[in-house]
N, C-alpha and C positions, 0 to 999 in steps of 0.2 A: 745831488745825491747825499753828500754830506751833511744836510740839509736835514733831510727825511730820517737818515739815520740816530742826529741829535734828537730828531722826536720821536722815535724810535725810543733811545734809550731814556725818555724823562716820562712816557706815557708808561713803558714797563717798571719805573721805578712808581710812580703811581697808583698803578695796578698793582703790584704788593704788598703795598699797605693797604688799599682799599681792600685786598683780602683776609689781613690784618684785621681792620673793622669788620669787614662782614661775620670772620669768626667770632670775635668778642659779643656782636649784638647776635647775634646766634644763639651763644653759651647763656646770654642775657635773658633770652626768650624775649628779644625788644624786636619791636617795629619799626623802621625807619621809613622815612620817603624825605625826598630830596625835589622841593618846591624849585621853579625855575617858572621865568619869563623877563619879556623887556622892562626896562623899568615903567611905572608907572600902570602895570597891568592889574595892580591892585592884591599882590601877592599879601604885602602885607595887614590888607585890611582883612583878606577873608583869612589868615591865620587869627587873627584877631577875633572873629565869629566863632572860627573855632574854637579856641581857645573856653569862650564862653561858653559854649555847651559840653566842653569834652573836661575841662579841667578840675572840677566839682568831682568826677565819677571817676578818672583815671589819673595814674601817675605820668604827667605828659611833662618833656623838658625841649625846649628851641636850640639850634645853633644859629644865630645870626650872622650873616657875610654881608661886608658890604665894603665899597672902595675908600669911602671915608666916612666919619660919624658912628654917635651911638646913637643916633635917634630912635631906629627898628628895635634898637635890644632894650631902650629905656619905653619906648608903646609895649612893648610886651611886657615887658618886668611889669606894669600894670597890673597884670595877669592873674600874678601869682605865682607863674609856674619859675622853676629854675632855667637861667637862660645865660648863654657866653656871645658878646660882642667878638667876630672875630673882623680886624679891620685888614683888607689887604694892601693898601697904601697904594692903588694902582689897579692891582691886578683886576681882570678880568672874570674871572670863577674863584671858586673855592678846590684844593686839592685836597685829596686825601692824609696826606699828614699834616694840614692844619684842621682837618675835622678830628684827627688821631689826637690832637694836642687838645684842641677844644673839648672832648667826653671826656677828655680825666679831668675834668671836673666836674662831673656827674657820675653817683652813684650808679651805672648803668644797670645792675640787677635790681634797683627801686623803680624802676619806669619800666610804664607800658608802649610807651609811644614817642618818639624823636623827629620832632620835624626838622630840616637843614635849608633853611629859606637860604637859598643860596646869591650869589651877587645879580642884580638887575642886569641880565643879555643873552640873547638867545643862540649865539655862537659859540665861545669857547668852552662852557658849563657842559656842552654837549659832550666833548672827547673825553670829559673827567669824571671814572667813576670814583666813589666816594665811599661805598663800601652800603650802601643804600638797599634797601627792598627795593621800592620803586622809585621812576623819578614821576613826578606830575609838572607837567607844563600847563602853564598859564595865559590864556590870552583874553582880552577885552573887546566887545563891541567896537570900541572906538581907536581901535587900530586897523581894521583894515580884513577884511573873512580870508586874503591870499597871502595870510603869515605863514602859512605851512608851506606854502611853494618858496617863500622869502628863506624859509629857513629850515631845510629839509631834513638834515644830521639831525636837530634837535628832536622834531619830532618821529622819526625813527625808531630814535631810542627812549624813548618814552613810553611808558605805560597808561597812563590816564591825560588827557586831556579835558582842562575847564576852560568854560566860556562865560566869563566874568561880564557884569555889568547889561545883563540882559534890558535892565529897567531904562537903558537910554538906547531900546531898539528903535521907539518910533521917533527918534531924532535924527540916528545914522544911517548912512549909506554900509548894513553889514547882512549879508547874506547868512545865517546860520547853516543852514544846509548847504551851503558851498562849501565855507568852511570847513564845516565837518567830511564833506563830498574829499576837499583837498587832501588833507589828515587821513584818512580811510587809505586815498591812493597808495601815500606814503609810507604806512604802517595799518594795514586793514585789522590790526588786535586792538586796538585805543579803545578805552571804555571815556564815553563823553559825560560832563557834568555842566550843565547851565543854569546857570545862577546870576544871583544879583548877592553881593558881599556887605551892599550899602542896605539894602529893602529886606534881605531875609529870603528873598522868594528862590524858590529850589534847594535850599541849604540843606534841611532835613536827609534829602535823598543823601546828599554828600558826606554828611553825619553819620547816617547808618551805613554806609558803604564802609567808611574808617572803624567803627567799632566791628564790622566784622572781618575785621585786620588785627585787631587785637586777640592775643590767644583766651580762649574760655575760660582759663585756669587764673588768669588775672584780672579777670572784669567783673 
């Protein structure tokens, strides 16, 4: 019981700052989403696609998390766009007051759109909100079509789910409609996007989806 209660009090101190944020990108008129999956799902390639169609046209800025290295925040910095390495030395997810800490360093009334590729796993990221629009979870072909049963809090609480790496369907053993079948049980609102990050193919639709997440007044 003591237990429950400690996490009790460190998810409600969480939650207040991620309300924190959520007012600021608010006041901002900013967009947020708060990427997630296991590692290796290819989070950060298709930020990376993105990036190249969105960041020409909009004011887009990254938060990177990760447990160690700047690799993700120096692929991006590629970019162009402004982007903060945040490292957690361990940890599991990102919390809301290192995202708090992380935007002040970003103009937040100059941007249209904030992505927060959050740490590689599909468990703890789940109970942490962050102060986000939506979260999007990620998964790939080549993990496995019964990650939503593996991982059910996450998808949940999720708003979009993608299915990465369509282009090595005829190699794997991955049911798409299962998957999708699973994810539906769990959360029947999931809006689905299938794609390949590496070939291009489906991107568009996922492209036009995000621009019309941006408000009118800024695009």
């Amino acid at each position: 019981m003591k237990v429950l209660t400690v996490e009790r009090k460190i998810l409600k101190k969480n939650d207040d700052i991620a309300a924190e944020n959520r007012q600021r990108f608010k006041q901002a008129n900013l967009t947020v989403l708060n990427l997630l999956s296991s590692p290796g799902a290819g989070k950060t390639t298709l930020l990376e696609r993105t990036l190249e169609k969105l960041a020409n046209r909009y004011r887009v800025a990254v938060v990177e998390g990760d447990v160690q290295t700047d690799n993700d925040a120096r692929r991006i910095a590629k970019h162009h766009v402004p982007v903060v390495q945040v490292v957690t030395r361990g940890g599991c997810h990102l919390e809301a007051n290192l995202v708090q800490e992380a935007v002040a360093n970003f103009e937040l009334d100059a941007l249209d759109l904030l992505f927060i590729e959050n740490v590689g796993n599909l468990v703890c990221p789940a109970n942490y909100d962050l102060g986000e629009n939506l979260k999007v979870v990620i998964i790939s072909t080549t993990e496995g079509d019964d990650k939503p049963l593996k991982y059910p809090p996450m998808f949940r609480v999720a708003h979009v789910c993608v299915i990465n790496k369509i282009d090595l369907l005829p190699y794997v053993d991955f049911d798409i409609q299962k998957a999708r079948d699973y994810a539906r049980g769990i959360n029947p609102d999931l809006r689905f996007f299938e794609l390949s990050a590496r070939t291009g193919e489906g991107l568009e639709d996922w492209i036009r989806w995000l621009e019309s997440l941006i408000p009118k007044s800024t695009a």
